[in-house]
N, C-alpha and C positions, 0 to 999 in steps of 0.2 A: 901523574906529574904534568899532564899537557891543559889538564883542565889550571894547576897553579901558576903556571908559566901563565894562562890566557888571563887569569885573575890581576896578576901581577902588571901586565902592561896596557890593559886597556883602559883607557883613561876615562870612562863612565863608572865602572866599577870605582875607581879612585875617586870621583867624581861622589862616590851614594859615599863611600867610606868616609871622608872627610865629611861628608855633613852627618852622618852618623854621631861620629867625634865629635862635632860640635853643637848638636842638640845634648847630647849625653853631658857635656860641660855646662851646658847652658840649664839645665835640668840641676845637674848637682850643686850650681854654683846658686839656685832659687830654693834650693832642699836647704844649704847652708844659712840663705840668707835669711829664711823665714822662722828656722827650728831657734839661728840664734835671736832672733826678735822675740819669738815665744816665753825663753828661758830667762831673757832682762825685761821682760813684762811692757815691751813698746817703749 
């Protein structure tokens, strides 16, 4: 429990987690954009 505590407030950790989050969005939102170009043929 003291290693969730130490996860939860250190603000490097929060730091990798939000840009985690936002590669991961930034990835599905180019997975999205290009499968739907694919399928209306450009």
């Amino acid at each position: 429990m003291n290693l969730l505590t130490m996860l939860t407030s250190d603000p490097i950790v929060m730091f990798a987690f939000g840009g985690i989050a936002i590669m991961l969005g930034i990835c599905a939102f180019y997975v999205y954009y290009f499968m739907s170009h694919i399928k209306n043929g450009l």
